[in-house]
C-alpha positions in Angstrom: 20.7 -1.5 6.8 17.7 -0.8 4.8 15.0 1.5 7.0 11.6 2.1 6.2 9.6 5.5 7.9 5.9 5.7 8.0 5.0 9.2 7.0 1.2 8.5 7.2 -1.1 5.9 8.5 -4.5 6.7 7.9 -6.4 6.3 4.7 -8.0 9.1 2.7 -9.3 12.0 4.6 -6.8 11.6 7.3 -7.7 11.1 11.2 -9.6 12.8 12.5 -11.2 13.5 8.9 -11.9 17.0 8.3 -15.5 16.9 7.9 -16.5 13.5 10.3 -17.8 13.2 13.3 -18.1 9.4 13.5 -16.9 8.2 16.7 -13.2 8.2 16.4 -13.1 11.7 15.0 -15.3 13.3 17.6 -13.1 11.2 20.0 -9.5 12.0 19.0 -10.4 15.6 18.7 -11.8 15.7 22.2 -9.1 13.5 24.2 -12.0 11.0 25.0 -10.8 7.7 23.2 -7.3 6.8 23.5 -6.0 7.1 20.0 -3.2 9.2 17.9 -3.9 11.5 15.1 -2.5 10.3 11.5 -1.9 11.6 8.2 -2.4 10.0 5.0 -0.5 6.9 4.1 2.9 7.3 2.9 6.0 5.7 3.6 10.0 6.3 3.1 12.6 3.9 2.1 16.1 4.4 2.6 19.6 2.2 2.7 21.9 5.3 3.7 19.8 7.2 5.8 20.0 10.3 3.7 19.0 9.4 0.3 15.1 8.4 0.2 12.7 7.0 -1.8 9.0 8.2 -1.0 6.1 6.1 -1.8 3.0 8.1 -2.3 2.9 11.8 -2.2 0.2 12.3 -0.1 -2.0 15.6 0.1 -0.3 15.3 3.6 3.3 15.7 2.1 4.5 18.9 3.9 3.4 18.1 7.4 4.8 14.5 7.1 8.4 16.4 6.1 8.3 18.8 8.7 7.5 16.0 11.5 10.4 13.8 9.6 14.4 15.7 10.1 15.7 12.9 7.5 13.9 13.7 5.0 15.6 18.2 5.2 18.9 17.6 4.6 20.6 21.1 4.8 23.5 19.7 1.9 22.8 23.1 -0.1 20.6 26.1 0.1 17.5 24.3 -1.2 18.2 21.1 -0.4 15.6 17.6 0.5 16.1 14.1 1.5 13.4 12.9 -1.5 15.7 11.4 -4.0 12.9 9.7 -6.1 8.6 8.9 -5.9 7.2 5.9 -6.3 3.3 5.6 -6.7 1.1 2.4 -6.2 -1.5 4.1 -7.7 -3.6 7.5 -9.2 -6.0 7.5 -6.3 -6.2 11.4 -4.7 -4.9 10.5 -1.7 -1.5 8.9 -3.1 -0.5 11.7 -6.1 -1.9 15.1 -5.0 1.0 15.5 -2.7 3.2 15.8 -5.8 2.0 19.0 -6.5 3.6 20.3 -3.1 7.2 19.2 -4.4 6.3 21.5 -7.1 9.2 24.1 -6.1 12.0 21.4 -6.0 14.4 19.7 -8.6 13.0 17.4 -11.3 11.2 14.5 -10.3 12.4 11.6 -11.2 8.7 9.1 -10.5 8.4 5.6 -11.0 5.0 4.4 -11.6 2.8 2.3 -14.4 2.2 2.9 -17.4 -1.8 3.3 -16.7 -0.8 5.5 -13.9 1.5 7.6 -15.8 -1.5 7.7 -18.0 -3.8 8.1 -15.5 -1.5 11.9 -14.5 -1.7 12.9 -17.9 -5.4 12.7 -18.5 -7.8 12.3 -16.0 -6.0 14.1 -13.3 -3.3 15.8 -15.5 -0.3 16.5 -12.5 2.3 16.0 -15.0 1.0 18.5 -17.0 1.2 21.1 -14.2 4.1 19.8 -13.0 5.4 20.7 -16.3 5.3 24.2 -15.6 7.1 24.2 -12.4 9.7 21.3 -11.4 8.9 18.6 -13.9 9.1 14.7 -13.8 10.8 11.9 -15.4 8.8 9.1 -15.7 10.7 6.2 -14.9 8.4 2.9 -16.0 7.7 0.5 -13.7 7.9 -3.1 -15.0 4.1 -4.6 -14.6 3.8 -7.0 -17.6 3.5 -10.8 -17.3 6.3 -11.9 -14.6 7.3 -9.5 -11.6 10.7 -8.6 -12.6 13.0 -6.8 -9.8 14.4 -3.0 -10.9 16.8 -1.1 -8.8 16.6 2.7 -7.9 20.1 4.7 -8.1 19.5 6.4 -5.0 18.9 3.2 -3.1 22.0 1.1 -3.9 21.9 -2.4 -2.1 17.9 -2.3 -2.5 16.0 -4.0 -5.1 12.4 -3.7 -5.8 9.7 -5.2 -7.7 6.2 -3.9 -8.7 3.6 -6.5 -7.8 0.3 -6.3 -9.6 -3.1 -6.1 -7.7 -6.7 -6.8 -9.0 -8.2 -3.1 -8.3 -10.0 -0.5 -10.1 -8.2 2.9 -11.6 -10.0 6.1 -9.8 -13.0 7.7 -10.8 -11.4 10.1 -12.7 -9.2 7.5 -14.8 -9.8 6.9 -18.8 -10.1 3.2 -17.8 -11.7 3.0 -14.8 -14.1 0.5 -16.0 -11.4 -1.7 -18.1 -8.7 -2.2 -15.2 -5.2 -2.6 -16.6 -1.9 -4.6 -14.8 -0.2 -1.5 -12.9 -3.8 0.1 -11.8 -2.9 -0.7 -8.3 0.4 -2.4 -7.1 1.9 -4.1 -4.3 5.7 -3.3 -3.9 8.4 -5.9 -2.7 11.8 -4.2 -1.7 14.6 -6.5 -1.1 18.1 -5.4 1.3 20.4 -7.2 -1.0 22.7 -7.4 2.1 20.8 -9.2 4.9 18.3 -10.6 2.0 15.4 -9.5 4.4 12.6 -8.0 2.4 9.0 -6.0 2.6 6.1 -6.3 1.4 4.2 -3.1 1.1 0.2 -2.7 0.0 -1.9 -0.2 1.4 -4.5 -0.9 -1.1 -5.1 -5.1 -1.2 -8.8 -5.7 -2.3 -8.2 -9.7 -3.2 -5.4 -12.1 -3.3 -4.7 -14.2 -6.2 -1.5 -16.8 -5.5 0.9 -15.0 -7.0 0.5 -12.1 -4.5 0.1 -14.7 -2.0 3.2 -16.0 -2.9 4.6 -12.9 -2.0 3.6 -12.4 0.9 4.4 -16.0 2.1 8.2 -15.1 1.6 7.8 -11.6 3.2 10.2 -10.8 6.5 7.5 -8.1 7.0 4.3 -7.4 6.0 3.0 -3.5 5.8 -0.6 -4.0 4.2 -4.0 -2.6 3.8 -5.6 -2.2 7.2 -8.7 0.6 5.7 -11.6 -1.4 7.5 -12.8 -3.7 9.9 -15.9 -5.1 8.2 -17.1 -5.4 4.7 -20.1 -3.5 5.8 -18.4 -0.9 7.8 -19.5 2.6 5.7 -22.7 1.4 5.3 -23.4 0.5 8.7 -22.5 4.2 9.6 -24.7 5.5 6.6 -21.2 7.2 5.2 -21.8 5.4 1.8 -23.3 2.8 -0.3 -20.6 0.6 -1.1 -19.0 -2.5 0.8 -15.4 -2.5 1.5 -15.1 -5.2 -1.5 -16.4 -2.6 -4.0 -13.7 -0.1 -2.8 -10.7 -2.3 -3.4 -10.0 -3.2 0.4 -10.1 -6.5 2.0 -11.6 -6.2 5.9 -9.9 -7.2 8.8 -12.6 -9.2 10.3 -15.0 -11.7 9.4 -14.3 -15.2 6.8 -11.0 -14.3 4.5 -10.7 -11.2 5.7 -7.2 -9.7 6.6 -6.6 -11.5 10.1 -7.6 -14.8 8.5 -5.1 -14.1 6.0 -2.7 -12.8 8.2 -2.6 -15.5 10.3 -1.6 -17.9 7.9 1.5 -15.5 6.9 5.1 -16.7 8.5 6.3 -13.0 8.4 7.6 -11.6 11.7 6.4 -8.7 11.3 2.2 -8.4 10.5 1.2 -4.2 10.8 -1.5 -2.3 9.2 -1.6 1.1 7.3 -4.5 3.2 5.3 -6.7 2.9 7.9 -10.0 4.8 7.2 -10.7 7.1 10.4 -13.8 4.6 11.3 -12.1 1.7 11.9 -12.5 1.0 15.5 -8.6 -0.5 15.9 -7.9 3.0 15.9 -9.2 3.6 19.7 -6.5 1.6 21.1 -9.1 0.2 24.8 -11.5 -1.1 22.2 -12.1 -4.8 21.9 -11.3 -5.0 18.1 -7.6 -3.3 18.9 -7.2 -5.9 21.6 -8.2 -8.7 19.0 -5.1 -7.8 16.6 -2.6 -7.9 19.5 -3.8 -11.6 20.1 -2.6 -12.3 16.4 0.2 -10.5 16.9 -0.6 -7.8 14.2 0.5 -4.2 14.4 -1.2 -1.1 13.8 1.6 1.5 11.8 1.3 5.1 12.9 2.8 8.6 11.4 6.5 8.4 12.3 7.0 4.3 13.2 10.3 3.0 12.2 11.1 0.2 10.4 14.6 -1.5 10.3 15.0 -5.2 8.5 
């Protein structure tokens, strides 16, 4: 049976963030609110238990291995559970962690061509990476029609790359002339109980063929960063609306809720949530509203089995 670990929840920054004392972070650190610590989002797939894909490579990469025995296998002297890494994207949060993985075997990573891109020029990991263990870019198919691709070390799983409208980071060579594979949803598929996952922790828009997808999703792990479009800026943490930083809110007209409602999965939960979304004090009123539509909030460690 395919299983699925969340190694991190929490968006960039982490929770409590570093340098924030918004009200969950001055809460969490104190014991005042009742909420949970998490690490940035990452997630593990597996369909043997000891051979694991890891999605992201967040800066958090080392703590989330330590809190995770599946991922130390003690097969050898140096030894991990990390078979292969997968990104969804170049953003900070989802590559730097690659550079901890630095004193391992070749890499073998699977991501876009403007990503791959992306690590060899803006934010040139590869070229490090070089130097110490290496990677083997592996392609992900992005290119007119989804098309499924398997992973060797995930026999009986199939996968496909679904393109999302988003931006490239700051840093990237085309951030202002967005190309397929900038940002990517990812289907994976248990070819032996045919129950699948849709995974996005980045989901600014829909268009219908994501929607599609996640219309004929068993569950649904997707982008839960904030709870209105309006949320930083009410706080004075930044200029920008959640629109113009790729997420779609929770609350309000189309937001995530609205959307999630309408989903048949059964399974809803959230990940990359930003440490001033209020759903992460679990007695506030906006935690309380996901319960009533039966959505779940993902948090470092959850288990997922389909």
């Amino acid at each position: 049976m395919m299983k699925i670990i969340v190694l991190g929840s929490s968006a960039g920054g982490g929770y409590p963030q570093w340098n924030c004392n918004c009200r969950n972070c001055d809460g969490v650190r104190k014991g005042t609110i009742n909420s949970r610590a998490r690490t940035q989002s990452s997630i593990a797939i597996s369909a043997n238990g000891r051979d694991w894909l890891l999605v992201n490579a967040s800066p958090d990469i080392l703590t989330q291995i330590r809190a995770t025995p599946a991922l130390q296998p003690a097969r050898a002297a140096r030894d991990t559970g990390i078979a292969a890494v997968l990104l969804m994207d170049a953003q900070v949060d989802h590559v730097t962690g690659l550079m901890m993985l630095r004193e391992g075997r070749r890499i073998p990573l699977y991501c876009s061509a403007s990503v791959w891109d992306d690590l060899r020029t803006g934010y040139p990991l590869a070229d490090v990476l070089s130097h110490y263990c290496g990677v083997q870019w592996q392609p992900l198919p992005v290119a007119g029609e989804p098309q499924p691709f398997e992973i060797p070390a995930l026999s009986g799983v199939r996968l496909t790359a679904v393109p999302l409208h988003s931006k490239a980071p700051p840093y990237s060579p085309h951030r202002e002339r967005p190309q397929p594979g900038d940002n990517i949803g990812l289907l994976v598929e248990d070819l032996i109980t045919g129950r699948t996952l849709f995974y996005a922790p980045g989901l600014g828009s829909l268009d219908a063929a994501t929607t599609a997808v996640m219309r004929g999703a068993d569950c649904l792990l997707v982008d839960g960063t904030f709870w209105t479009e309006d949320e930083m800026i009410a706080l004075g943490f930044s200029p920008n609306p959640a629109a113009s930083m790729g997420h779609l809110p929770q609350s309000g007209q189309g937001g995530m809720i609205e959307v999630l409602d309408q989903m048949p999965a059964s399974r809803k939960i959230l990940i990359h949530i930003n440490n001033t979304n209020p759903i992460l004090d679990e007695d506030s009123p906006q935690h309380a509203t996901l319960g009533e539509h039966g959505i779940e909030l993902a948090y470092d460690g959850m288990e997922i089995s389909l």
